[in-house]
N, C-alpha and C positions, 0 to 999 in steps of 0.2 A: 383665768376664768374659773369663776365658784362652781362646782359642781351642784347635782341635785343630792339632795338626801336620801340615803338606799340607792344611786346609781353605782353599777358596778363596772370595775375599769383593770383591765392585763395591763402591767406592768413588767420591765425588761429589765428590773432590781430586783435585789431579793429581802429587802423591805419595804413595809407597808410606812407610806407616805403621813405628816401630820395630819389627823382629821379622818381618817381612813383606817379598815381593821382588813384583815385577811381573810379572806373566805373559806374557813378551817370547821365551820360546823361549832363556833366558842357561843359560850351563852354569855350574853351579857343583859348588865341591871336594868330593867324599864326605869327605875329613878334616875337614871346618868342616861339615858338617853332617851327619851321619851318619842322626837320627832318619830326616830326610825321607827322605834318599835308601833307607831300609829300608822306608816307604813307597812313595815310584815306582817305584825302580828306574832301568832305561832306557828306561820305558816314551816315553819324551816326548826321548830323544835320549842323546846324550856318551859314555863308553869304556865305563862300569860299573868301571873299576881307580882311574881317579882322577878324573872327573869324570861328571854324571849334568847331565839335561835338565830344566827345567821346563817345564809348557805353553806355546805360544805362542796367544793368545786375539786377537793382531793382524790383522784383518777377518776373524774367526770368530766364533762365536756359539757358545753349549754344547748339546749334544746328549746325554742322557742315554745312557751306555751298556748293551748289552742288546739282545735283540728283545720284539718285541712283535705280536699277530694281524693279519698284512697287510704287516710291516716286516721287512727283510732285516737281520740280528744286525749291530749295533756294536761291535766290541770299544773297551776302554777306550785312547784315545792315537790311533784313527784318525782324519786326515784324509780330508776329501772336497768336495765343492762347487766353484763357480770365479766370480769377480768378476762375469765377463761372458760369454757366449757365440756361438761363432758360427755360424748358422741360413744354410744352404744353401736352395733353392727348395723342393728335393726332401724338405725335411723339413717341409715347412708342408702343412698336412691339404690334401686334395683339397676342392675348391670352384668354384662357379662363379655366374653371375651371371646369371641369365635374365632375356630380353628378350622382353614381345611389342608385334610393331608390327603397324598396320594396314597390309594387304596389297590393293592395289586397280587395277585395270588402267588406269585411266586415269588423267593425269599432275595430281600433284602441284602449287596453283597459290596456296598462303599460305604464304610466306614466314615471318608471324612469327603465327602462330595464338593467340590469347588463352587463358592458362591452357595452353600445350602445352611443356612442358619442350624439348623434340627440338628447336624451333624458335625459342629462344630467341636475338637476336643473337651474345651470344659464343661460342653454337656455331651456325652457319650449315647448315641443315638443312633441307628442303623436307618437309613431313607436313602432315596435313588430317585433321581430325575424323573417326571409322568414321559411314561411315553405314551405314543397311541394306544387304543384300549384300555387305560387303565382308568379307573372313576377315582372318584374324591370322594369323602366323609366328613359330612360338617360335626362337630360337638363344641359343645361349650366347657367351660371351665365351671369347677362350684365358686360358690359367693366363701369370699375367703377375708379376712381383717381378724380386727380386735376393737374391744373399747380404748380407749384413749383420753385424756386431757386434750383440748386443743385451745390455743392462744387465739382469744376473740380480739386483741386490741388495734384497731386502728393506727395508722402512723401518727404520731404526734410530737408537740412539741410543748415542753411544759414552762409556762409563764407563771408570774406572780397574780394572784386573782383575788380583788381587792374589792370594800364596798367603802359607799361615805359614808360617815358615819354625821358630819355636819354639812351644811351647804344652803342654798337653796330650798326653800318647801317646796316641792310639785306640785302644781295646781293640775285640776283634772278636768278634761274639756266637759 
């Protein structure tokens, strides 16, 4: 079966098929190919006089172009997204970590109280079981991080991503 011209096709080789170029972002001659390029254009790159862009699909993934109810309009050939990101303090939601301890006037005198997290030897901490009368004290914890790098990528799997370069003309409804 002939493909269309400019249809784009994953393959599970890691070359690109007779007829067919890689989707690597290469510029090629409007004179040697003229269909395609009457299909892209400059949509994807090069002068438009003597040379024209294919997609580059190198750590991208395809995104339908368009909008859609809730999604801001795509046009067809834009980039966007980023590898990785970097998260400042200031950008991580507001949070905290509430503490209550028993609060009791007189001193503190088991070291390592059975079943008491707070008193546990690798953190050295003086606390005792609440008995009656004694009250609690809620506090919280400060806002505590760092900036960072963080790995924005999605799970994937990477394929050969190919266009035609002959075929078929597309007719258009």
């Amino acid at each position: 079966m002939q493909p269309f011209v400019g249809q784009i096709q994953t393959f599970g080789f890691n070359f690109n098929p007779r007829g067919w170029a890689k989707c690597n972002g290469q510029l090629l001659a409007i004179s040697q190919n003229d269909a395609l390029f009457s299909l892209l254009g400059t949509i994807y790159g090069g002068d438009g006089r003597t040379t024209f862009g294919l997609p580059d699909f190198r750590g991208r993934v395809m995104v339908h172009e368009g909008s859609g109810p809730g999604l801001s309009p795509r046009p067809i050939g834009q980039k966007s997204g980023t590898a990785s990101n970097f998260l400042n303090l200031s950008q991580l939601p507001a949070h905290n970590h509430g503490v209550r301890m028993p609060v009791t006037s007189s001193d503190a005198t088991t070291p390592e109280a059975s079943g008491n997290t707070l008193a546990k030897s690798e953190f050295p901490a003086y606390a005792s079981t609440a008995s009656a009368g004694e009250s609690y004290r809620s506090f919280s914890t400060a806002a505590s991080g760092n900036s960072s790098e963080m790995n924005n990528l999605q799970p994937y799997l990477t394929m050969n991503v190919c266009i035609a370069l002959v075929g078929i003309y597309p007719s258009r409804n």
